[in-house]
N, C-alpha and C positions, 0 to 999 in steps of 0.2 A: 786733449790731454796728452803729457808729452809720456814718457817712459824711459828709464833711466838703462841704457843697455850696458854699463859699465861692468857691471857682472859676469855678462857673458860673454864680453868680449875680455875680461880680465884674464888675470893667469890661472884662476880658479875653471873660468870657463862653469858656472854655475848659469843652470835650466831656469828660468822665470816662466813660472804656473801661475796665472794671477786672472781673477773675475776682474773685467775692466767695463764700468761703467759708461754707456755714452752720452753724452750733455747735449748732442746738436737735438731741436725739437722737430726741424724743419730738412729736407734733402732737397740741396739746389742740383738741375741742369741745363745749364747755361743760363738763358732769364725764368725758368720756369720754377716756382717749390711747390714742395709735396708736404704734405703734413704725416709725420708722423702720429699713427695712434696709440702704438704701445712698441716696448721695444724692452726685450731681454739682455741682460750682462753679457757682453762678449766675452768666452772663455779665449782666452789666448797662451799658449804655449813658443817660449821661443828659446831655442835650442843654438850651442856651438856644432858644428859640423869641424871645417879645418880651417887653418889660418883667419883669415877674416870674412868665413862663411856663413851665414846662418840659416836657419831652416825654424819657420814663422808656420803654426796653425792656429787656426781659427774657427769657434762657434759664436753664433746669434742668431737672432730671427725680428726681426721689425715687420708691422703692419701699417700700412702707408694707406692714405683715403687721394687714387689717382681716378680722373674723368674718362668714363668708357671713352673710347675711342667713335662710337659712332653717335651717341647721344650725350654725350659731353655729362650723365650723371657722374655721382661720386661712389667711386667702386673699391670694399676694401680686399686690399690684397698685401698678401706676405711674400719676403721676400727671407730665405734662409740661406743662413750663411756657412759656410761649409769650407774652409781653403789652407791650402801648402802651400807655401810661399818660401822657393831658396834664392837669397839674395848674396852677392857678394860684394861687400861696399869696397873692396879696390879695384870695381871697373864701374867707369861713368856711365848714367844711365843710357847712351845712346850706343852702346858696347857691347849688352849682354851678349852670353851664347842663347844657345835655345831652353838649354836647362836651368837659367837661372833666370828670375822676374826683375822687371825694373824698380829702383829704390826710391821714387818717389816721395815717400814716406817717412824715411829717414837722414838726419843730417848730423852726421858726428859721431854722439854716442845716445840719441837721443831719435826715437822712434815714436813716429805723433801718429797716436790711436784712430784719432778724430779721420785723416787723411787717408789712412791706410781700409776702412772701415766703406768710408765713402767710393773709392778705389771696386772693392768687394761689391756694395751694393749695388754700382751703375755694372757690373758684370754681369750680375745676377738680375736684373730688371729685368720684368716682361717685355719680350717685343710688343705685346699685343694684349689692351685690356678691356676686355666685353663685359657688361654686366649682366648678358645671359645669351646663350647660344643665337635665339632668334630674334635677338635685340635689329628693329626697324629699323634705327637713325633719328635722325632731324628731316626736316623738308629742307631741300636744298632752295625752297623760294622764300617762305617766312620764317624756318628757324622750330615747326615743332615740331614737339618731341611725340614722333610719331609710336612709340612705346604709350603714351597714352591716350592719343586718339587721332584719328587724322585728322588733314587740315582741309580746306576748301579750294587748295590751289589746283591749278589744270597742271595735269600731270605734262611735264614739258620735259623728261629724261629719255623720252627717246630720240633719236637719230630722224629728220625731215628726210634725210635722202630714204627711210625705211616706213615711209607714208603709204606706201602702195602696198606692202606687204601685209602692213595692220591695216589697210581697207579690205582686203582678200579677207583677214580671218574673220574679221567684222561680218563680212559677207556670208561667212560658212555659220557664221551663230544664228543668225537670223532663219537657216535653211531648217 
């Protein structure tokens, strides 16, 4: 969805307070998507600051179904959106100072929702998605999912050069 900034960059310099609906169903990164589950109106507020400055906030909240990390289940997780964004569209994006964000998201007078949204979310993603603290894994021989039971493979994750140390303790169980 584009966004008409002519407003606010006009001579009036009028504030745009607007629920902004988002269309995409799916969140790509790189070759991977996420399914979104449910996903709240982005409030968005965007404001004149000075000459050709603006200052962009933003609320939302989407619920994305991403695979734990260590058992490849489906784990749902939210992802809230929270953000200040002061851009200055007369410097190119590869220019900012430190105080202002890059304009990716904008071309002209024309501020694309969809882009700038996407931008926010992969900010905001979890590094790291477990679907329970003492989540097992997979077996790193056949693939299961040792969260519901284990497999029959011979346990091959340890180190051969550390063969003699697991003989020793082997030896102290038996005593």
């Amino acid at each position: 969805m584009l966004l008409n900034l002519s407003d606010v960059l006009g001579e009036h310099h009028r504030t745009i307070e607007q629920n902004v609906e988002v269309e995409m169903e799916e969140f790509r990164i790189r070759s991977d998507s996420y399914k979104i589950l449910s996903k709240d109106s982005v409030f968005l507020k965007i404001k004149h600051v000075k000459d050709r400055q603006l200052e962009i906030t933003g609320k939302g909240k989407f619920e994305f179904e991403i695979p734990c990390d260590r058992c490849l289940e489906p784990v749902k997780t939210e992802v809230v959106l929270d953000f200040t964004k002061n851009v200055d569209l007369d410097v190119p994006d590869g220019e900012q100072t430190e105080e202002m964000d890059e304009t990716n998201y904008i071309d002209g007078y024309e501020l694309d929702v969809e882009q700038l949204i996407c931008n926010e979310v992969l900010i905001g993603w979890p590094t790291k998605i477990l679907c329970s603290v003492d989540c097992k894994g997979i077996c790193n021989v056949c693939g299961q999912n040792l969260n519901q039971g284990a497999c029959n493979c011979e346990d091959t994750s340890l180190d051969p050069r550390m063969s003699v140390i697991r003989d020793v303790f082997k030896n102290f169980k038996e005593v």
